[in-house]
C-alpha positions in Angstrom: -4.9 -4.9 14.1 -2.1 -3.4 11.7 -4.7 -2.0 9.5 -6.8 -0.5 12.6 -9.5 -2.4 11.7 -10.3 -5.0 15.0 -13.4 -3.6 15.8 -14.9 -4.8 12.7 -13.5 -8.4 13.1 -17.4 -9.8 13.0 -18.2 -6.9 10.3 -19.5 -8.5 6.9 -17.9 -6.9 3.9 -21.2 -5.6 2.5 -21.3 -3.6 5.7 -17.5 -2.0 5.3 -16.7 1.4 3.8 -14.4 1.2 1.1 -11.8 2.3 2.1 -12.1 -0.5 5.1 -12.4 -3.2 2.6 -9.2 -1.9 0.6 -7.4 -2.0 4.4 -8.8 -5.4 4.7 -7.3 -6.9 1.2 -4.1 -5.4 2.4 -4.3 -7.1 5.4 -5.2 -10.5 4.3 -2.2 -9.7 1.5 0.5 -9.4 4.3 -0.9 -12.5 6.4 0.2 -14.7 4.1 4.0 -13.3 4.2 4.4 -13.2 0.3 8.0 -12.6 -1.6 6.4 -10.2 -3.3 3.2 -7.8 -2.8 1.9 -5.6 -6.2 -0.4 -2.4 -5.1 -1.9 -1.0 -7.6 -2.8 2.1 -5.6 -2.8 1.2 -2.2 -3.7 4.6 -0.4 -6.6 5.4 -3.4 -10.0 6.2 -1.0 -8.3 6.3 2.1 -8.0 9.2 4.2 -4.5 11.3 4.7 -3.6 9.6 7.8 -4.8 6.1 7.2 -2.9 6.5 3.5 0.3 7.4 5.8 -0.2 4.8 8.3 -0.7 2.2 5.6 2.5 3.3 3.4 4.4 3.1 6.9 2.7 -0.4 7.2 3.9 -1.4 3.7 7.7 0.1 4.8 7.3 -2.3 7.5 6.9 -5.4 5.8 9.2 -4.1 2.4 12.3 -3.7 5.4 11.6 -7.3 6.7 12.3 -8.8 3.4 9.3 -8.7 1.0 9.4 -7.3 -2.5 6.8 -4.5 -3.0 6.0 -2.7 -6.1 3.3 0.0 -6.2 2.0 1.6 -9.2 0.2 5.2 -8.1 -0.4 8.4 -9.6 0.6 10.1 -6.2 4.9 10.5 -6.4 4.6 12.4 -2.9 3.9 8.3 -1.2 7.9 8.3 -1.0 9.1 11.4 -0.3 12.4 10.6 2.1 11.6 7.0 1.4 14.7 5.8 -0.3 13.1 3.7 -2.8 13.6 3.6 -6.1 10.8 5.0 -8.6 10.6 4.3 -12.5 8.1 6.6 -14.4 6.4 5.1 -17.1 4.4 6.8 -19.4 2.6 4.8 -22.1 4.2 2.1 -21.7 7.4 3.3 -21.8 10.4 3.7 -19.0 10.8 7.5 -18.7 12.4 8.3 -15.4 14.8 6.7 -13.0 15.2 8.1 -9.7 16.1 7.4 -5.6 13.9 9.5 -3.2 
């Protein structure tokens, strides 16, 4: 339901878009209420407002008490977010910043 994806609930994976199957991993990760969730681009194939529903989604979850670290290409994800961002580049620890 979080991931707007109850009307495929008897769907068969072959038979999802991508992007549906990438909201569906993200789904079945935050069922299981983990510490911590690692996305390694979360948003990649999805369309601008399912991307912003999702990040809100992942807000969500990070203000109830789970860990979440995201590695993404796209720095504009948290804009106004207060989160803190590292840059790394080749390895190495580049930037350090608050949004």
């Amino acid at each position: 339901k979080k991931v707007h994806l109850r009307h495929k609930i008897d769907s068969y994976p072959k038979i999802l878009s991508g992007g549906e199957q990438q909201r569906v991993v993200i789904a079945r990760a935050i069922a299981a209420k983990p510490d911590l969730i690692i996305a390694d681009e979360p948003t990649a194939n999805l369309d601008p407002n399912t991307a912003t529903a999702i990040m809100q989604l992942i807000n969500e979850i990070n203000l109830q008490g789970t860990t979440v670290i995201i590695a993404t290409h796209y720095r504009e994800l948290f804009r106004n977010t207060w989160k803190r961002i590292l840059k790394i580049d080749e390895g190495n620890l580049i930037e350090r910043s608050v949004t």
